[in-house]
C-alpha positions, 0 to 999 in steps of 0.5 A: 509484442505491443499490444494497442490499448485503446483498441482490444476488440476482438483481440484473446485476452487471458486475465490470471488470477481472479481476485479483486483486480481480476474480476474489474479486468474481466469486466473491462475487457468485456466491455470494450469487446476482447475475447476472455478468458479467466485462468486462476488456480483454483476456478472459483465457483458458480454461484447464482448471481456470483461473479462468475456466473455473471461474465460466463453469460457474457460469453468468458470463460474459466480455466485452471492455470495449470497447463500453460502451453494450453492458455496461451494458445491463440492468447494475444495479451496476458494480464496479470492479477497484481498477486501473481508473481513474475515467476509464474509458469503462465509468464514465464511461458508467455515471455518465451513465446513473445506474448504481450503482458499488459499491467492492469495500471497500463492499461487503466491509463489508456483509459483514464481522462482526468489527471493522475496522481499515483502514490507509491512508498513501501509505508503510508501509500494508503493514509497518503491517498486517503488524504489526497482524496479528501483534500480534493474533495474539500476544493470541490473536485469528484476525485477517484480514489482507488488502485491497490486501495479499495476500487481497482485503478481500471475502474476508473477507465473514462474518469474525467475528473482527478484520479487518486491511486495507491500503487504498489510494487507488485503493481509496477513490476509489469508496468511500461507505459504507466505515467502520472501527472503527480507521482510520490515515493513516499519512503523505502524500506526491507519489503517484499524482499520474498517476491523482489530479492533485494531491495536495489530491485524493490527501489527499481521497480518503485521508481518505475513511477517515474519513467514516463513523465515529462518536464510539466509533471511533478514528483514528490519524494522524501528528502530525508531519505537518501536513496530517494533524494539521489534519485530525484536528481535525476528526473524529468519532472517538477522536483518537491522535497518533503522532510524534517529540515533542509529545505531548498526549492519547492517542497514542504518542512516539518514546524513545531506544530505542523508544516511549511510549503514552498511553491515554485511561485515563491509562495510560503504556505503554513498549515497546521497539525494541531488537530490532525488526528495521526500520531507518529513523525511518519503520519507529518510525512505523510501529511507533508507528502499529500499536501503537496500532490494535492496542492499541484493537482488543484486543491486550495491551501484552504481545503488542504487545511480543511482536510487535515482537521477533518481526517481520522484516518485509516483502519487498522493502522495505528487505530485504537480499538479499546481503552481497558483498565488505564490500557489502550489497545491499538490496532496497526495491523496494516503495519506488514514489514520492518519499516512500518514495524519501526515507526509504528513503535516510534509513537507509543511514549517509551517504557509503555509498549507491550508489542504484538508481532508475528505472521508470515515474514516478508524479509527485512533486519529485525535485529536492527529494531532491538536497542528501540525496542530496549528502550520502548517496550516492556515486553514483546509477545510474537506468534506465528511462523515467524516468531521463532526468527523474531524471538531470535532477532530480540533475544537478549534485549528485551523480554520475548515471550511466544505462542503459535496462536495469534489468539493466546498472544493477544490473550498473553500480551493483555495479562501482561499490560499494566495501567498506562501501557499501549498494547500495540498490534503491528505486526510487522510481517503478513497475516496469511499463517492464520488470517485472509488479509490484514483486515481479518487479523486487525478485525479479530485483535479488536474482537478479542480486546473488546471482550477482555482477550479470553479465547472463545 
C-alpha cells in the first residue's frame, strides 16, 4: 500500500520505537496533522515537561508494542525507529496485512527543499559528514547536518539550504523512495552481520543509496575497493572515484602530502593535508570522499582547503584523551566492527600498541586481523561478552590477556603500557554488554585514564 507523503493529515500513524528518531517522528506527524500513536517496549515514563508529556497534550497516544493485531488496528502507515529490526512482530504483522511502512529518511525527503547529500559506508560515515559540513559552511551556505549523526534527518523537513546526512543501513532497509542529489558509499566491510545475515545483503541495503537517482546526480564511491567499483558501473548518476591510485575520469587521488581531484571540466585541483589533524589512510579516504561531495554540492576549492585545516574531528574516534608517562591514550570507541578495528590499529607505529577490544559482537573474521596484530601490538587485553571468541581468534599470535570488566581491562591494558606505547581503545564490537552507546563507554575509558585507570 502507498501512502501520500506530502499529505498525512488525518491519515493513523503508528511510530515504533520512541528514541531519538522516534520522538522527531511523533513531533512531525503532529505537526502536519496525522492521528498518532507511540508504541515501544517499554512506555516511557511521564515526566513533567518530559517528552511524552509534551505530545500526549497534543493529543498522542502511548502503547506497549506487545500486542500487534491491536496496533495496527485501524493503522495506515507504520514508522519504524531505525533500531527496530525487520524482524519485529509489529512489521512483520504490518507486511501481512499490506500496511504501509514508510522509513523516517523517505519521509524526510518528501520534506526536504534543498539538495541532499547522503553519506553511507560501514566506517567514516560521521567524519565524512562532519566534514562535508563544514566545508560548506566555509563557502557560506547554512548546511543541515544530521541523520544518524546528531539531528534525525525528519528534522530537516522545510530546509531550504543543503542538507548533509549520515546514513545508516538500519536506516535504509525500509527505504524506497529516498533519493539524494550527491550520495557516497565510502567502504564496506563484516558489520551488522547479526541483524543483516550476510554481507551480499548489508552491500544491497547500502546501495539503496542509489536506486533513485538520475543522470544530473552524482555518486562518490571508493575505487580501491572492488565490490563498490563493480557497483558504480552500473549506475545512473555522475561517477566520482576516490583511492590511492588508479585514477581515470572525475574523482580524487591520494599524493604524498595530500590529494588531487579531477573535475569533469577537466580542472586538476590540489589540496593539502598537511595540517589535517587525522591520522590513518583511512581519514585521506575520507577526506578525499568529502572533498568531492562537497565541491559537487557547491563548495569552493578554497573553502574545502579551509575546512581541512581547521578540523579536529570526531569524539571518540581515534581521539586522545591523556598522555601519561611517555603513554597516549586514545579513544576510538566509535570503532564498533572489524573494519573500523583493522584500521584504526593501521595508524598506531608497530611494535607500540596495547589494544583494548571487546563488547557485544556484531560478526565479522577477527582471525583475519591476527598477523597485523603480530606485527603492531605488544599485547592485546579484550573484555566483555565477546572476549572469549576475541581471545580465541588471536590465540597463538599475540599476547592475549582477558577480563569480564571493561574497567579492569583499562586498568590492566594501562599496567602493562610502556613509555611510547599507544593504548588504544577500539573496540571493535558494540558496547551494550556494559554501556548505553559507545559514548558512555568512550566517556568512561577517558575517565578512567585521566585518573591513573584504578577502579573507583
Amino acid at each position: 500500500m502507498r501512502i501520500d507523503l506530502e499529505n498525512l493529515a488525518g491519515a493513523d500513524a503508528l511510530v515504533l520505537g520512541f528514541g531519538r528518531t522516534g520522538q522527531a517522528l511523533a513531533t512531525f506527524l503532529v505537526e502536519v496533522g496525522a492521528s498518532v500513536r507511540v508504541a515501544d517496549r517499554q512506555v516511557p515514563p511521564r515526566e513533567a515537561g518530559g517528552a511524552r508529556d509534551h505530545l500526549e497534550a497534543q493529543g498522542v497516544r502511548f502503547l506497549a508494542d506487545n500486542d500487534p493485531e491491536e496496533l495496527l488496528v485501524d493503522c495506515d502507515l507504520v514508522l519504524p525507529s531505525p533500531g527496530v529490526p525487520a524482524s519485529h512482530p509489529v512489521l512483520v504483522q504490518a507486511l501481512r496485512r499490506g500496511t504501509a511502512i514508510v522509513a523516517e529518511i523517505d519521509l524526510a525527503q518528501s520534506r526536504i527543499a534543498g539538495r541532499v547529500l547522503a553519506i553511507t559506508g560501514t566506517n567514516g560515515k560521521s567524519t565524512t559528514t562532519t566534514l562535508v559540513g563544514e566545508m560548506l559552511r566555509a563557502s557560506g551556505a547554512t548546511p543541515f547536518v544530521g541523520g544518524n549523526l546528531g539531528r534525525p534527518l525528519i528534522e530537516a523537513a522545510g530546509w531550504s539550504g543543503p542538507v548533509v546526512a549520515e546514513i545508516s543501513s538500519f536506516q535504509l532497509e525500509w527505504a524506497r523512495e529516498f533519493h539524494p542529489d550527491i550520495a557516497a558509499l565510502l567502504n564496506l566491510t563484516p558489520d551488522h552481520l547479526d541483524r543483516h545475515g550476510d554481507l551480499e545483503t548489508y552491500l544491497e541495503i547500502k546501495a539503496r543509496l542509489f536506486v533513485h537517482q538520475r543522470a544530473e546526480d552524482f555518486a562518490v564511491l571508493s575505487r580501491d575497493d572492488l565490490r563498490l567499483n563493480q557497483l558504480g558501473k552500473g549506475l545512473v548518476a555522475q561517477m566520482q572515484s576516490f583511492g590511492s591510485s588508479g585514477l581515470k575520469g572525475p574523482g580524487a587521488v591520494a599524493e604524498a602530502e595530500g590529494f588531487r581531484i579531477e573535475t569533469a571540466e577537466g580542472k586538476s585541483l590540489r589540496f593539502s593535508l598537511a595540517r589535517f589533524a587525522l591520522a590513518g589512510r583511512h581519514n585521506v579516504e575520507n577526506a578525499m570522499a568529502a572533498a568531492l561531495c562537497a565541491l559537487s554540492g557547491g563548495a569552493s576549492a578554497a573553502a574545502i582547503q579551509q575546512a581541512l585545516d581547521d578540523f579536529e574531528g570526531l569524539a571518540h574516534r581515534m581521539q586522545v584523551v591523556a598522555r601519561r608517562g611517555g603513554v597516549s591514550f586514545v579513544d576510538d570507541s566509535k570503532g564498533t566492527n572489524l573494519g573500523a578495528l583493522e584500521r584504526s590499529i593501521e595508524a598506531v607505529a608497530p611494535g607500540s600498541l596495547v589494544l583494548l577490544a571487546g563488547g557485544r559482537a556484531k560478526g565479522g573474521d577477527f582471525a583475519s586481523l591476527g598477523s597485523e596484530l603480530a606485527r603492531r601490538a605488544r599485547c592485546v587485553v579484550v573484555y566483555g561478552e565477546a572476549g572469549e571468541m576475541l581471545a580465541e581468534a588471536w590465540s597463538g599470535q599475540v599476547e592475549t590477556r582477558r577480563h569480564q570488566a571493561f574497567d579492569d581491562a583499562v586498568a590492566e591494558a594501562a599496567r602493562l603500557a610502556r613509555p611510547g606505547d599507544t593504548v588504544l581503545l577500539s573496540p571493535g564490537c558494540a558496547s551494550q554488554d556494559q554501556f548505553r552507546d559507545y559514548a558512555e563507554r568512550g566517556d568512561r575509558f577517558a575517565e578512567l585514564v585521566k585518573r591513573g585507570g584504578e577502579q573507583k
